[in-house]
Structures are given as C-alpha cells and as structure tokens.
C-alpha positions as CSV (number, residue, x, y, z in Angstrom):
1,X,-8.0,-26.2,-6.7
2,X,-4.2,-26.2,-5.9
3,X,-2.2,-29.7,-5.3
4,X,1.2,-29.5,-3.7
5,X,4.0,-28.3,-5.5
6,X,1.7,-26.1,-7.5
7,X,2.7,-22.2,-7.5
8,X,0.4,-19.4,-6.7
9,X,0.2,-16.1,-5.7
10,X,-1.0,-14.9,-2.7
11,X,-2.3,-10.7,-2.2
12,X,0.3,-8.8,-0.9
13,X,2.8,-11.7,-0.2
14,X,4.1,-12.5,-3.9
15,X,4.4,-16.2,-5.2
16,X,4.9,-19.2,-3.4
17,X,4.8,-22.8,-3.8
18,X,2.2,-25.2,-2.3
19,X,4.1,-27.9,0.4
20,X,1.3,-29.6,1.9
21,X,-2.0,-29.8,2.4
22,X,-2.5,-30.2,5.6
23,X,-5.4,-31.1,7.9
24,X,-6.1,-29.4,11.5
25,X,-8.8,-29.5,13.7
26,X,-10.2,-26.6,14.5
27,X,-13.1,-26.0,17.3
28,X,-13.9,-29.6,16.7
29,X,-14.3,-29.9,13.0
30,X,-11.2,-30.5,10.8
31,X,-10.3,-28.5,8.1
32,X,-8.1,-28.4,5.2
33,X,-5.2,-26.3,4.6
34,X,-3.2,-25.3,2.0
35,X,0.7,-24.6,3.5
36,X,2.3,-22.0,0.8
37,X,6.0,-20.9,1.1
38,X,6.6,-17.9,-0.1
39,X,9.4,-17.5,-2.8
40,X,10.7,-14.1,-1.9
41,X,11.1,-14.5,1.8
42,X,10.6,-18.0,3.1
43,X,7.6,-17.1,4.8
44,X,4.8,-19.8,5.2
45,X,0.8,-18.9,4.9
46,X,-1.4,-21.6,6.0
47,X,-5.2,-20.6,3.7
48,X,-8.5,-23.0,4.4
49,X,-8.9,-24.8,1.3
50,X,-12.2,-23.7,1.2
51,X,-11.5,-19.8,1.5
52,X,-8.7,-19.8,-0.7
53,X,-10.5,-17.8,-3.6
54,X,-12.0,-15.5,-0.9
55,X,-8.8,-14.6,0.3
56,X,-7.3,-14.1,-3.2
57,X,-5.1,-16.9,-3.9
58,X,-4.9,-17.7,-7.4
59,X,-2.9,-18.9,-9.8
60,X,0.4,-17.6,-11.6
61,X,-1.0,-16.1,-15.3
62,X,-0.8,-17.7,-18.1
63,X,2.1,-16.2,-20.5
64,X,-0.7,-14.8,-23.3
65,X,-1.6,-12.6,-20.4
66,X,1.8,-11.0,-20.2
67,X,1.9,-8.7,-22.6
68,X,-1.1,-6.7,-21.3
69,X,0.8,-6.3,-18.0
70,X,3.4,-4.4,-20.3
71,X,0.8,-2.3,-21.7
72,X,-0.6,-1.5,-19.1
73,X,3.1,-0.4,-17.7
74,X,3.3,1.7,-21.0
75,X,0.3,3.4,-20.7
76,X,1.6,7.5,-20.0
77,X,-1.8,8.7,-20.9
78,X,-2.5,8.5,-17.3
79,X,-3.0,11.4,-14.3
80,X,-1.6,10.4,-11.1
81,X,-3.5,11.9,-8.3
82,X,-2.4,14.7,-6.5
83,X,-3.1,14.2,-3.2
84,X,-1.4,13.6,0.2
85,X,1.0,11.0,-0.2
86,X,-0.5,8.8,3.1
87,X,-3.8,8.8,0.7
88,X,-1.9,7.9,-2.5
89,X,-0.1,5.0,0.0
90,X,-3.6,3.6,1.2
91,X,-4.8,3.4,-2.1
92,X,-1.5,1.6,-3.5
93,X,-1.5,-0.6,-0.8
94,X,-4.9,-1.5,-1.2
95,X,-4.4,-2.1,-4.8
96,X,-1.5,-4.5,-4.2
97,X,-3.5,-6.1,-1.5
98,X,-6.1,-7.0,-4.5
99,X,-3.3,-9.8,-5.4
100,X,-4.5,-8.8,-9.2
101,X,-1.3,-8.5,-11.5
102,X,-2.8,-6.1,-13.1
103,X,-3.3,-3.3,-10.3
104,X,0.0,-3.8,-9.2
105,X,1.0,-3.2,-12.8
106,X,-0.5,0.3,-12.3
107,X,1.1,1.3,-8.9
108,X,4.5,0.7,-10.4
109,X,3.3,2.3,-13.2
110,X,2.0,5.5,-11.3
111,X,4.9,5.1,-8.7
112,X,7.6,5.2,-11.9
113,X,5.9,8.3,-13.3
114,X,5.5,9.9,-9.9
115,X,8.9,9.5,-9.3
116,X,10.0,11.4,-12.2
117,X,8.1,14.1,-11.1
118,X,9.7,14.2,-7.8
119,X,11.2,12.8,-4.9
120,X,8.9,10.1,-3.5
121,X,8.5,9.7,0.4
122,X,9.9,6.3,1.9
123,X,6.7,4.9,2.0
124,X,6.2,5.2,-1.6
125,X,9.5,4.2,-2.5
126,X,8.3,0.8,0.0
127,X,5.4,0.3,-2.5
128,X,7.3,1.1,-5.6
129,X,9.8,-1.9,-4.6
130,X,6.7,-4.1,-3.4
131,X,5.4,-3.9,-6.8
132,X,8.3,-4.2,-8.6
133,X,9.5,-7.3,-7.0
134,X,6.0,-8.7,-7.3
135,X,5.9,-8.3,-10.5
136,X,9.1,-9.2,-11.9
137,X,8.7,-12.8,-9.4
138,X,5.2,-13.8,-11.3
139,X,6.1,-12.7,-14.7
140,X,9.6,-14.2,-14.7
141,X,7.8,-17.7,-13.9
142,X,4.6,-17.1,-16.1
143,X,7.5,-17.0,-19.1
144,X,9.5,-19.3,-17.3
145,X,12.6,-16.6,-17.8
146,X,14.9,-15.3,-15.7
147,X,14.1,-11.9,-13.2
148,X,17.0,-10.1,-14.3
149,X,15.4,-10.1,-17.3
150,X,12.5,-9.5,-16.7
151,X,14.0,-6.4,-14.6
152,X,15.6,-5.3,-17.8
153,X,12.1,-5.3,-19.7
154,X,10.5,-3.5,-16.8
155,X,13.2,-0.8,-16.8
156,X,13.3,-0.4,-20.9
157,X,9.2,0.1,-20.3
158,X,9.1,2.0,-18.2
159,X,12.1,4.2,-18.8
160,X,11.2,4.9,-22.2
C-alpha cells in the first residue's frame, strides 16, 4: 500500500512520512511494519502492514477533494449540540480519532462556531487546535502550498 518516503495520515496523529518498512518477529512469526514519523512532532508509529487500513492509515487527499473540506467548513446551517462539554469532547475526539479529513473539518467547524457563542473550556480549545493543525498540515501538502496559507484560508472561512 505505502512504500517509504510516501506520506500518510495516521487518526489522531496528523501526517507523517513512511521511513522504513521494517520486519520484526513477533511470537515466532515475522511481520511487516510500516515505521511513520510524524510531521508535527517527530513522533514515530510503527502500524503491521497488514492492519494498516484497519487502523486508519490512509493516504493524504487528492487536491480535487479540497474544496469540499472548505465547504464543509462554510457550512453555518448547522446546530451544535447543547450538551455538557465532556460529552461534546468525547464526541470530537472520537471524530478526529476517525482520521477522516472530513470529520475533523466539522469539529473545527462546530468548535469555531461554538466559540463565538462563548468561552470554550480548555479541553475544547485542545480539540479546536488538534483540528486545526491537522487540517491545515494535510491540506497544505494535498495543494503542495504553504500552512500559513492555508491558515489564512481557514481563518477568511471561517471568520466570514
């Protein structure tokens, strides 16, 4: 699926950059590994080959896709829940643990609007970041741009 130096996103970590693939032997039979360094942090995720999909990892979208990350940030038509804010931070998180672009699209989204609403608690504010930074990492490289671009785009959207 991936070969080294390929990028991909992994759920909840961001973007990172395949550096090996890597065999290990595990309770007697080897496996594969895919060894991905995450961009935002340095961190590095070692994923079986052969669970890669289950876990999530994908690739970075393709540009066309874009623009439907921007509409769904534009979307206003949209109620954001009213309850406790530890439920609202499950339900982000478990949106942004999806690894899908697109959900994270709407927690930012919901997070932005929130916000103008009123004061959001740290945890939220957490999230809102998380998917900000998420967002602006895989979009920047899907239009091969640069993120403070891409951070101007996000803030005319969603400021607007």
């Amino acid at each position: 699926m991936f070969e080294i130096g390929d990028k991909a996103v992994y759920p909840g970590h961001g973007v990172g950059v395949i550096e090996k693939i890597e065999n290990r032997e595990i309770s007697g039979n080897n496996k594969a590994f895919y060894v991905l360094k995450i961009l935002d942090n340095g961190m590095t995720i070692m994923i079986p080959t052969d669970n890669a999909e289950m876990v999530g990892l994908r690739e970075i979208i393709p540009e066309f896709q874009v623009p439907r990350v921007f509409q769904i940030l534009k979307e206003k038509d949209v109620s954001v829940d009213n309850q406790t804010w530890n439920r609202r931070y499950r339900e982000y998180m478990e949106k942004i643990n999806t690894g899908s672009i697109f959900e994270i699209a709407e927690v930012l989204r919901d997070l932005s609007m929130l916000k103008n609403e009123k004061e959001l608690s740290f945890g939220e504010r957490k999230i809102l970041d998380t998917a900000k930074n998420l967002l602006v990492k895989e979009i920047a490289i899907a239009k091969s741009s640069q993120e403070n671009e891409v951070v101007q785009e996000l803030r005319s959207i969603l400021d607007s």
